[in-house]
Steps between C-alpha positions, in 0.01 A plus 500: 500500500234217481530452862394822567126450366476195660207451756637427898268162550489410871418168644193525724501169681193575712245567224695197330655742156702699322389827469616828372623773762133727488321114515343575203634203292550158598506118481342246744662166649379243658741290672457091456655138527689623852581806348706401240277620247388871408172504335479802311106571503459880365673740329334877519607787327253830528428652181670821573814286522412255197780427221775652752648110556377505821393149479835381378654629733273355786589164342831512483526629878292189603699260243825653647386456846397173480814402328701624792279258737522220281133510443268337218271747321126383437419793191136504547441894408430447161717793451762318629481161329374702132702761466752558775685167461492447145660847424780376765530137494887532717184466764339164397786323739306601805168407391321214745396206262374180653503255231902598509496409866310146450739429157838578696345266783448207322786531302 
């Protein structure tokens, strides 16, 4: 019965998000390194729709997309990298780190 409550987040690839069906809610990418790396900028919730899980649910919508395209994820939105990925660390895998790129190269 969950399921039922839970927001319909849509993938708006021309204003670069993830955004709930009435646009109200979203988060912002930026695409980098050749586009194998989503850099989440902004998470917005409006205050009419605050403490709902809105922005959890954003996340995981981007996390799960970028997943599926074997994307990094760069959590800038300090939303994101303070409180979104510590309460689900099952997400850390896909975060971009570059020290872990230069240690694996000169390995």
């Amino acid at each position: 019965m969950a399921t039922e409550n839970k927001p319909r987040i849509v993938w708006n690839e021309g204003r670069h998000r993830f955004e709930t069906e009435d646009h109200e809610a979203f988060i912002e990418y930026k695409m980098k390194k050749n586009g194998t790396v989503m850099d989440l900028v902004r998470t917005y919730v409006p205050s009419s729709k605050a403490g709902l899980g809105l922005a959890s649910h954003l996340c995981v919508a981007a996390f799960e997309h970028a997943s599926s395209r074997s994307f990094s994820i760069v959590p800038t939105c300090s939303y994101v990298s303070e409180t979104f990925l510590p309460r689900n660390p099952s997400w850390k895998h896909l975060v971009y780190s570059e020290e872990s790129k230069i240690l694996k190269s000169s390995i």
